[in-house]
N, C-alpha and C positions, 0 to 999 in steps of 0.2 A: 626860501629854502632853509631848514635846520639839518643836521647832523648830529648826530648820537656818535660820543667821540669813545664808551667803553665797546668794549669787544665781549659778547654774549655767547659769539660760537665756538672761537677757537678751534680746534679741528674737526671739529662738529662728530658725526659715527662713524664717520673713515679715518682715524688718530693713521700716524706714518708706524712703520714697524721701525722701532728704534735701533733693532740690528746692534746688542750693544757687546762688544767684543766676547769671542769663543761660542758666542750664540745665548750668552746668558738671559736667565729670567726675568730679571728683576736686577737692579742695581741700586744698591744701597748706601748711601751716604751720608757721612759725619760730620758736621760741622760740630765745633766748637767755638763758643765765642769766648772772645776775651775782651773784657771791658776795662776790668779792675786796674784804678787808676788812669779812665776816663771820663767815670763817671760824675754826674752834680754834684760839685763842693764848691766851700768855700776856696779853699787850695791853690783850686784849678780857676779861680777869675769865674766862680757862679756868683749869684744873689740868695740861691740855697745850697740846700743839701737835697740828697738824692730818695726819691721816693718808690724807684719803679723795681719789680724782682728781687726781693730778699725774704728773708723767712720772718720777715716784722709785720704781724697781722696790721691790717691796714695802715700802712706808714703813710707819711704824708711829709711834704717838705717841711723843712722848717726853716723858712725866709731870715739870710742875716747869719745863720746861726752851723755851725758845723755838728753831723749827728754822728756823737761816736761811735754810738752800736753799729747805724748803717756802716759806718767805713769799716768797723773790724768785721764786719760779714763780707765786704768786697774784700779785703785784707784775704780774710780766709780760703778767699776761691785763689788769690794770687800765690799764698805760701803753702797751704796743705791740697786745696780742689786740683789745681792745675796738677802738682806732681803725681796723684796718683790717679787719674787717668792719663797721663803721658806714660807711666808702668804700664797699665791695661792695652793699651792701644799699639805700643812699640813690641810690648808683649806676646802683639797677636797679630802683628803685622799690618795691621791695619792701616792705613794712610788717612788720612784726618787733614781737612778743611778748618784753617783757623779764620774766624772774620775776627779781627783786632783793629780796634779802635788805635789811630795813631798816636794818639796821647798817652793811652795806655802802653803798647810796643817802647816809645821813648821810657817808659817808667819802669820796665820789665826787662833789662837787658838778658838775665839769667834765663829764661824761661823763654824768648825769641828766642837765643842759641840754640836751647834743644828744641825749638820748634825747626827749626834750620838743620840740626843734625838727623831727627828724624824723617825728613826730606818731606817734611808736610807744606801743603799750601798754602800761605800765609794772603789771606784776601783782604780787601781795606773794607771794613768796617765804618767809616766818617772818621772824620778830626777828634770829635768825643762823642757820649755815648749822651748827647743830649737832644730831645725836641728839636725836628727841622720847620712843624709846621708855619710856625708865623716868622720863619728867614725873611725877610724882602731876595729877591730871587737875587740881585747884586749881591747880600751876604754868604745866600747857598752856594753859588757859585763860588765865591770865594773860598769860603771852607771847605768845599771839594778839593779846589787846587792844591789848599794846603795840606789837605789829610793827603791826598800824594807825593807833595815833598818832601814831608816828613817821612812818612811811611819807607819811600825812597832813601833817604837817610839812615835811616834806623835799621833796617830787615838788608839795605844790601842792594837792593833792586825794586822795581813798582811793581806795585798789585797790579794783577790780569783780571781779579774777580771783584765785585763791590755788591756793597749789602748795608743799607745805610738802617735799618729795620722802623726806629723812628723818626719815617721821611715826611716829607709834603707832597703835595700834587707834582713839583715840578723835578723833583730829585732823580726820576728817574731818565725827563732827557737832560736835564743836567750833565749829570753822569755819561750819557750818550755821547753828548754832545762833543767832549773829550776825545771822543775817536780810539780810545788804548786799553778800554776792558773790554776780554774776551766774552765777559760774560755779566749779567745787573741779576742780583735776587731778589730784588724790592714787589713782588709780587706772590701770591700764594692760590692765584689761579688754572693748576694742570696739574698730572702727575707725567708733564713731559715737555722737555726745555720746548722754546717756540721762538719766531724772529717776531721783530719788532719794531715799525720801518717808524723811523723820526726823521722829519725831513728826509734827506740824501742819507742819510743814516743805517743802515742795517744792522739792530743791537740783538744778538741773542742774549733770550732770557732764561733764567735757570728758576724755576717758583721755587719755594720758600716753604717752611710751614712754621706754623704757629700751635699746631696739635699735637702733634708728634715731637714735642717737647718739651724738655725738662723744666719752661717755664711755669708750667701749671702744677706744679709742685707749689708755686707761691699767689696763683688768680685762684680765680674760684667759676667755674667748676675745676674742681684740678684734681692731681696727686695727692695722697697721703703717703702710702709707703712706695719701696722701691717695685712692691709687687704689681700694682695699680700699671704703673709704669711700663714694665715689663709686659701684663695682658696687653695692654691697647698698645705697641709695637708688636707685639706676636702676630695680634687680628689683623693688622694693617701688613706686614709679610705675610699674613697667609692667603691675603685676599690679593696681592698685588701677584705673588707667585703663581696661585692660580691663573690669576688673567694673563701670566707671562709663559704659565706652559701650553695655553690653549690661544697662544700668536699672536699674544698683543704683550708685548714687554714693555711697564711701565719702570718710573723712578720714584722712591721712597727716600724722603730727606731726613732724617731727625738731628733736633734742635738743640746743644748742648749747653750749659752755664757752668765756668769752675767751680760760682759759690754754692751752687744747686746740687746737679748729681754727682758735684766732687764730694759732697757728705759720705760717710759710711754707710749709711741705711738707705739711700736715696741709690749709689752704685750698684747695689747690689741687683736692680732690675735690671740694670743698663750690663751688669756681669752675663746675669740669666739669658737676657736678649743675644749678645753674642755667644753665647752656648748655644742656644736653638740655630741661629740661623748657619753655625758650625757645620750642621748637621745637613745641608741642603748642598746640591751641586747646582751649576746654573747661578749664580748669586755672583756679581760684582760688585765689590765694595773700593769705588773710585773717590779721588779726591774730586772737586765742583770743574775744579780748571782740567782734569779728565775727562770729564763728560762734556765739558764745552769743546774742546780739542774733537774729541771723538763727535760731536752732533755738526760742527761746522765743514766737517771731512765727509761724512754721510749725508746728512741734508744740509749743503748749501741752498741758501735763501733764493730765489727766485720771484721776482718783483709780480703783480700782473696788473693789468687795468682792471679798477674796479671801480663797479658801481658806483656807489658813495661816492665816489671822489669825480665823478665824470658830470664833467658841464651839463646842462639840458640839452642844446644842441649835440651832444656826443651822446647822450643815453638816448635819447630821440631815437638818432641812427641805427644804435645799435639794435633795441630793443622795442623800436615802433612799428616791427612788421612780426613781433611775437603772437600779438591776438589778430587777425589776417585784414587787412587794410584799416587800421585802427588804431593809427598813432595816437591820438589825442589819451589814450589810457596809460602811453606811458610820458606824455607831456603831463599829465596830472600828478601818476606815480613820483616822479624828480623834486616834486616837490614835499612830499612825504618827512615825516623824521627817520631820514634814510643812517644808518650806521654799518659797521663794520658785519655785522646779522647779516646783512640784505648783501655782502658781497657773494654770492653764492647762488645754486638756483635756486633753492627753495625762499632763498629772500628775495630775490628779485619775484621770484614769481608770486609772494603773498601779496607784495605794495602792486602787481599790475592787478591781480584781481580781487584787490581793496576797490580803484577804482572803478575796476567792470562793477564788484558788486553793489555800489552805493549809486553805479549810474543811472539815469533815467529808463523808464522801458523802453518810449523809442530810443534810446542810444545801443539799449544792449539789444534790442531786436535788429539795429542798422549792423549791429558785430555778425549777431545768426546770419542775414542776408547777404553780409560778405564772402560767407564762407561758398567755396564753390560745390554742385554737385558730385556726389561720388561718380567716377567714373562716365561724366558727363563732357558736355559739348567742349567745357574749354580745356578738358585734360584733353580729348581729341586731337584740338585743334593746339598743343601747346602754349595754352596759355597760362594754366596755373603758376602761383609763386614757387621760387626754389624748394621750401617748405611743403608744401601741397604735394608737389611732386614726387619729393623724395616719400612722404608719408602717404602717400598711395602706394606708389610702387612698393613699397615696405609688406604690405598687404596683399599684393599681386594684382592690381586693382588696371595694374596697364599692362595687363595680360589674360584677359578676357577674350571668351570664347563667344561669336556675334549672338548665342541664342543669353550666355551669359549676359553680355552688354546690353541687349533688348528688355531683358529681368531689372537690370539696375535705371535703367531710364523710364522705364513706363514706374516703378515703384519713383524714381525721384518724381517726375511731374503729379504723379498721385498725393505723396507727401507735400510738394508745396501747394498744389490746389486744397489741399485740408487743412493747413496749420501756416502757410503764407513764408516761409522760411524754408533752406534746404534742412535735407537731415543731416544729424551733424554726429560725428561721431569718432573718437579714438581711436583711427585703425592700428597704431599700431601696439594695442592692448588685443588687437583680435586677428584671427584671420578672413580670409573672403569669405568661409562658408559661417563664420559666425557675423559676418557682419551682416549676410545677408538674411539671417535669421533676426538678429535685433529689428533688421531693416521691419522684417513681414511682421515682428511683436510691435513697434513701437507706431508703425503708422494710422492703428484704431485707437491710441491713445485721446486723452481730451488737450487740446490744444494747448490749457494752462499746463499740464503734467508736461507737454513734451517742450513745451517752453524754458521750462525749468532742468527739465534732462540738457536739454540741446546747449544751456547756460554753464552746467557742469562738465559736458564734453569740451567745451571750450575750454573751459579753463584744465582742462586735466591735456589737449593739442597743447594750450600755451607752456606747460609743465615740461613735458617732451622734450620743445623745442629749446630753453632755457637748459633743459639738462646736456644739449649738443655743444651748447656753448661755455659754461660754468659746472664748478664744481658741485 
């Protein structure tokens, strides 16, 4: 048995309506990060200097050695970037999401203040603004604890929100595992928070982006001017807006840096962008611990048994009477590379009729022969499955008229005298007068064609039935 431990669906084409206060569109959110002076130095107890997000065309560490230009560009997002979006923002009342690196907060007392007096949310960021990947998970863990106690020290009280950006595989139940964030950003898959079960754990998640940010002002493909900037935030509001007046309200994160679009020229799209979206009603612009407040009040998490996770013997049970006296398909199915995908019906139902359709003929001809006649001897006599039952009567199939029931039994024994299997069929894609029309089209067929029909209706009953019980 393998398992597929990412998540492909996530809320697959029924997302929830996010319901997000006053009945708004779309909700739009600022993060700002503050790094400056947590970033790779010497200083700080590195081996380098810092290489990642500055406007130094291709920088690169420099091992041993302190890089002046990189710090006075970190420098610059601390003394001039920060202040003048802190004007813009307090300006406009906006509320702003800070991730701050604890190192940096300790080194920035001036600048937490007014983050504090403008009542913004101050989220943990990690201890420094460096690589988690190759932590040994004893060190991760460690410098979680600490970017909390610190943090805690410094701002007054502990982050609710965390955002490690560069993590590892394990950083995020790390993080969990703590029990005391409302909310983990370390992901950039939805445009709407989601839970997140780690162990006993229930972590909501807030995604992240990486596009919708001021960082690509310094990657490539990126920004150049503030205007660049400015369209792809318009298009991304204009599209998420639409999908929020037409009842599906999503979230829109964008991605700040002080040494980035704290610049003159680089602000200026980030000025334009809150001019445009001025001009819309419907539009909540929350801090992150807002929206996690507001999504754990709305949709609290609710656990369920799934697939994936359910022994042989329990998926067996559950799921061995889906194709009609035919366990052995989903005794096969459990062994599948089953993942989070298949917790739903359409997963579940692709892994049973993988192995319907890779089984043998006689296996899948012993499935056709399972199935009971239409309104024959053993619906009579009550013996069909729960299933059967219900999906007949669905049809009206146990409410036949004696000259009607004479019609469906002399065509059943006609069909199986020709093609050796009953006829098999969807009813509840049909009603009685169409089924009994398929009935008189499909029983001059050639036996391989109806073979192959009768193999499809199977699997579109097992579909049905899968949708009774799963998402």
């Amino acid at each position: 048995m393998t398992r597929y431990p990412r998540d492909m669906r996530g809320y697959g084409p029924n997302a929830p309506d996010a319901q997000w206060p006053g009945g708004a569109k779309v909700a739009v959110q600022f993060v700002l990060n503050y790094e400056e002076g947590g970033e790779n130095c010497l200083l700080h107890g590195d081996q380098a200097s810092e290489a990642f997000l500055s406007d130094i065309p291709g920088a690169a560490q420099w091992q041993g050695q302190r890089h002046w230009n990189m710090e006075s560009i970190y420098e610059y997002g601390a003394r001039a970037g920060f202040w003048r979006l802190h004007r813009l923002f307090t300006g406009r009342d906006i509320p702003v999401t800070i991730y701050g690196v604890a190192q940096a907060l300790a080194r920035n007392p001036e600048q937490v203040a007014a983050m504090k007096s403008a009542g913004w949310e101050i989220a943990s960021h990690g201890l420094k603004w460096v690589e988690h990947k190759d932590m040994p998970e004893d060190e991760e863990r460690a410098a979680i604890a600490e970017a909390i106690r610190l943090h805690t020290e410094v701002v007054g009280e502990a982050p609710r929100g965390w955002y490690t950006g560069r993590c590892s595989a394990n950083t995020v139940r790390l993080v969990a595992e703590t029990g005391q964030f409302a909310y983990v950003s370390d992901t950039y898959d939805d445009d709407l928070p989601y839970w997140l079960e780690l162990g006993d754990q229930n972590q909501l998640i807030i995604p992240y982006t990486l596009e919708a940010n001021d960082m690509r002002f310094a990657t490539a493909p990126g920004w150049i001017t503030g205007e660049d900037f400015f369209q792809y935030l318009k298009d991304s509001f204009d599209t998420l807006y639409a999908e929020g007046a037409a009842g599906a309200p999503r979230m829109m994160s964008i991605g700040l840096h002080c040494r980035l679009i704290g610049r003159p020229g680089k602000i200026a799209g980030l000025i334009r962008f809150l001019d445009y979206i001025a001009g819309f009603d419907g539009v909540w612009t929350p801090t992150r611990l807002d929206v996690a407040d507001h999504w754990t009040a709305t949709h609290p998490h609710q656990r369920i048994e799934r697939p994936s996770e359910m022994s042989r013997d329990r998926f067996v049970e559950v799921y061995g009477g889906i194709f009609e006296h035919s366990p052995w398909i989903a005794e096969r199915a459990h062994g599948l590379e089953l993942g989070k995908a298949h917790d739903c019906a359409a997963g579940v139902h692709n892994a049973l009729c993988r192995m319907f359709r890779t089984a043998s003929y006689d296996e899948r001809h012993g499935v056709l022969t399972a199935h009971p006649d239409l309104a024959g001897k053993l619906a009579a006599a009550g013996r069909l499955t729960a299933e059967s039952t219900s999906e007949q009567a669905s049809a009206g199939l146990d409410m036949l008229t004696d000259e009607e029931r004479e019609a469906f039994t002399a065509l059943n024994d006609a069909y199986v005298a020709k093609h050796g299997f009953p006829f098999i069929i969807a009813v509840r894609d049909h009603d009685k007068a169409s089924i009994m029309a398929n009935f008189k089209r499909r029983i001059d067929n050639a036996t391989e064609v109806e073979f192959d029909e009768a193999c499809k209706q199977v699997e579109r009953i097992a579909e049905f039935r899968l949708m009774d019980l799963l998402p």
